[in-house]
N, C-alpha and C positions, 0 to 999 in steps of 0.2 A: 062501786066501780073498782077499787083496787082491789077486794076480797075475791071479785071475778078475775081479774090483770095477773091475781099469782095462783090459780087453781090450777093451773098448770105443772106446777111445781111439783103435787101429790106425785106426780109421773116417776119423776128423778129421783124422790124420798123412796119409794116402795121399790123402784132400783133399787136402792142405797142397801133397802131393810135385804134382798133378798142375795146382792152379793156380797156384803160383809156377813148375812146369818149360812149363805154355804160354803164360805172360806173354810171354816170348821171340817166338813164336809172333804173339801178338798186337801185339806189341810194333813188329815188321817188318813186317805190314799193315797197319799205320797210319801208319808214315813214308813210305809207299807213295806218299800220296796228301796228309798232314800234317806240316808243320814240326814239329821233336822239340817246341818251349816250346808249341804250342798242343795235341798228344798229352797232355806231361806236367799241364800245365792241366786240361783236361779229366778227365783219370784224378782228378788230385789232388780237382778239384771234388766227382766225386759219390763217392770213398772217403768224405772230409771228412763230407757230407751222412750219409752210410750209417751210421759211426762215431759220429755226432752223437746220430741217430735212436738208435742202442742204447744209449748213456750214459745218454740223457735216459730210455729204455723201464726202464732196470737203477737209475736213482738214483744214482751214484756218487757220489761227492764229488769236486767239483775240488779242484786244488792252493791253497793258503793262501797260500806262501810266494814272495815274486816270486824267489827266488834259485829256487825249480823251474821258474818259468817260464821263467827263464833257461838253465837247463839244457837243457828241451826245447826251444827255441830254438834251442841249441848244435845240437843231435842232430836237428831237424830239417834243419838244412843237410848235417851230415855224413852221415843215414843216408837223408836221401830227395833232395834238392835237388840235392848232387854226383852220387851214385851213377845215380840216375833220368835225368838231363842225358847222361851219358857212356855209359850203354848203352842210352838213346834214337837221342845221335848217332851211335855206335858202328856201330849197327845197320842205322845206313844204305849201308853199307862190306861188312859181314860179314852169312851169314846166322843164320839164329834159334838153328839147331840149336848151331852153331860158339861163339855168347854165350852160352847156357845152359853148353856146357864148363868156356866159359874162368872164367867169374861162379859155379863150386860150389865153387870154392875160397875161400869163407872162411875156413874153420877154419884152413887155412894161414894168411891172410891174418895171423890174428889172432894164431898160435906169432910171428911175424916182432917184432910189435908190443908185445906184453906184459911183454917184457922190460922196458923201456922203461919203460913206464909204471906197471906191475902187479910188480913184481921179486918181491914172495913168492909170485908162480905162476913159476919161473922154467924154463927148459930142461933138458930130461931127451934121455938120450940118444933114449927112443922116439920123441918130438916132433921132433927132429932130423933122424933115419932119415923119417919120414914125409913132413918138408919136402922134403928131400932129393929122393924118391920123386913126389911131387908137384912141385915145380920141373922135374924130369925131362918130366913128362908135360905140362907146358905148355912148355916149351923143342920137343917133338916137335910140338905143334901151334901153333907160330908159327914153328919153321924154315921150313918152306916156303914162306912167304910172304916170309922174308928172300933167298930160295936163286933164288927162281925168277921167273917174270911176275907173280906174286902180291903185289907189293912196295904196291901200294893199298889192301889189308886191313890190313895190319901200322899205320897209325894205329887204328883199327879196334878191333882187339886190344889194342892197347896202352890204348884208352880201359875194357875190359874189364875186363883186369887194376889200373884206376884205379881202379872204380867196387869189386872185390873190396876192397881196400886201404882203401876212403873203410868201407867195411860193415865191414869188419874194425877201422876206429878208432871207429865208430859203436857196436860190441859194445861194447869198450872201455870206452869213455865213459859208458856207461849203465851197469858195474859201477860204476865209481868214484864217480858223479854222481847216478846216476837211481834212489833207491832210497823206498823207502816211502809209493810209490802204487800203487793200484789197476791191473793191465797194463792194461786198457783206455783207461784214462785218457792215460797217454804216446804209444798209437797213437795217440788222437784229437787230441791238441797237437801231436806231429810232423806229419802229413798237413795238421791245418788253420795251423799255421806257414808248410808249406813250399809252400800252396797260396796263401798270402799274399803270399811271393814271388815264383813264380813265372806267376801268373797278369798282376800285371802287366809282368811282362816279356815275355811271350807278346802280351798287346795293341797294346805300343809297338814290338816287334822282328816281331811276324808280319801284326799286324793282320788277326786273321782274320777277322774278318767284312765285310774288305770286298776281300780278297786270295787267301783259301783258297777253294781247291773242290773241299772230302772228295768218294770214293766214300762210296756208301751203307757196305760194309763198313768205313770207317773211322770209323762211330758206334757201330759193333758190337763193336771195338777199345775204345774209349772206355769205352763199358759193361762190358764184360769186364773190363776193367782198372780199372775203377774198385769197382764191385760187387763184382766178386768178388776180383783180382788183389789187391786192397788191403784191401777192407772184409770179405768173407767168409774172407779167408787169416788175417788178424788174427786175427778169431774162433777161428778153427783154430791157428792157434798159440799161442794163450794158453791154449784150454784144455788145448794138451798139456803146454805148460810148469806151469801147475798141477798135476798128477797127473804127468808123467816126469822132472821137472828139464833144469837148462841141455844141462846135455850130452849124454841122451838125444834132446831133442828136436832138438840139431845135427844127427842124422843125417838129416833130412828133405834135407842135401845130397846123399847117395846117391842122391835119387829125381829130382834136377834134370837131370843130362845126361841122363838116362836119359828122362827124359818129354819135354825140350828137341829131343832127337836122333830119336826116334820120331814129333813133331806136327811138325818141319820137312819129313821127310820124307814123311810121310801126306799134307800140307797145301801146301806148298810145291815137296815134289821136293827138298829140301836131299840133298845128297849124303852116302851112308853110305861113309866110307873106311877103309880098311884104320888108314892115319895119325888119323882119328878116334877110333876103336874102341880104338887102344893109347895114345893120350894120354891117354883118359878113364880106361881102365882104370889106368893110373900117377896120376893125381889121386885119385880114391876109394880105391885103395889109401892115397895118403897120409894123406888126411882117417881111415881108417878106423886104422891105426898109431899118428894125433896123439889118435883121439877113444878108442880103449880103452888108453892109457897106465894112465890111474886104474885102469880095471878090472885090468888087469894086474897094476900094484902088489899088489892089494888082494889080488887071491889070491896070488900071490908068498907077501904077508906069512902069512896062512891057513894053506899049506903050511909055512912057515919056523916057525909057531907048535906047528903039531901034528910035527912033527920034535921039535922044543925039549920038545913034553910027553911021547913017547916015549921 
């Protein structure tokens, strides 16, 4: 009864997969024609707005405590401000398809980090083997840009794999830190934090309104990313996160190269290479090894129980 009660859910997850995998997408026709701080600006503005609108439609309660406001604070630079900045500018280097790749690897991200910080989730050989596996498949998609004329992407990449790492300490931080509010609440203080930021640094560093000259589709970027990329993705992930938990709903990284590598190519012409197809395939394997550890465990133990009662 309940496995039917949340099959509904799939609905809002393949939302999820297909607009965080064409934010990428969007992401690269907007630097096209837009400096990355008045893109991110602009995104952050009308999420904020969108987010605003549903709190205020839902009644939530904001936070009481200035130490949460400090928290989202924190976690707005970490999870939107850094990350957002480096594979805006990233993307001006590398195409869409290539940064959706390289940016599904959080869940890696995040095995690297928790040791650290988090020590009673500590490393288990599976988590290991998957890193492993996953390093492999991003070591095979940034060789060739170390090996060959390719050597101009390789900052590119590198800002990629920064902004996965910044999202990986952003996860982080939000167990430790961010706990006994409302999810929508923390979306709407990190986006409108990090739009507080960054919007004025976009006026005094781009000055767009008397410097930029968008194409018409770089309003249509703007939109995108901001409506939906930010404000209707939110929606969708919270309410998967309510009904499947943390780790269930991580696997929405499965559906990122995968939606990333299809809208570059449909939309762009990004190239599908042989070197693509097996670096992605070595990352999701890895995420998919770090992300059924638990599950493994758990029937392991199952099986080792009904042994023991036989």
């Amino acid at each position: 009864m309940q496995r039917s009660a949340t099959t509904w859910v799939w609905l809002p997850f393949l939302a999820l997969g297909f607009l965080w995998g064409t934010s990428y997408l969007w992401i690269k026709i907007g630097v096209e024609t837009l400096p990355p701080l008045t893109l991110i600006a602009g995104r952050l503005t009308m999420g904020f707005i969108f987010l605003a609108i549903v709190v205020a439609i839902a009644r939530q309660e904001l936070p009481r405590s200035r130490r949460q406001y400090g928290h989202l604070l924190v976690m707005s630079v970490i999870n939107i401000v850094i990350p957002f900045t480096l594979i805006t500018v990233g993307e001006q280097s590398i195409d869409s398809a290539l940064a959706s790749i390289l940016n599904s690897g959080v869940p890696l991200g995040v095995i690297i980090l928790t040791p650290f910080f988090l020590p009673e989730e500590g490393l288990t050989a599976g988590k290991l083997i998957g890193l492993a596996i996953g390093f492999a498949g991003v070591i095979w998609l940034v060789a060739p840009g170390l090996t060959s004329g390719l050597a101009g992407n390789v900052p590119g990449e590198l800002m990629m794999l920064g902004s996965t790492i910044s999202y990986a300490a952003g996860n982080i931080y939000a167990r430790r830190n961010v706990r006994g509010l409302r999810p929508m609440v923390p979306a709407l203080f990190q986006v409108g934090f990090a739009a507080a930021i960054i919007v004025p640094l976009a006026l005094i560093v781009d000055q767009p309104f008397s410097r930029v000259h968008p194409a018409p589709e770089a309003f249509v970027a703007i939109a995108w990313l901001g409506l939906l990329g930010s404000g209707a993705a939110y929606l969708c992930y919270f309410t998967i996160l309510s009904h499947w938990g943390a780790t269930r709903t991580s696997t929405v990284s499965y559906l990122l190269p995968v939606v990333g590598i299809a809208a570059g190519a449909l939309v762009l012409g990004d190239p599908i290479t042989p070197n693509r197809i097996g670096g992605t395939a070595l990352i999701v394997a890895g995420i998919a090894i770090v992300s059924s550890g638990s599950a493994l465990r758990q029937l392991w133990g199952r099986r080792s129980n009904r042994a023991a009662a036989a």
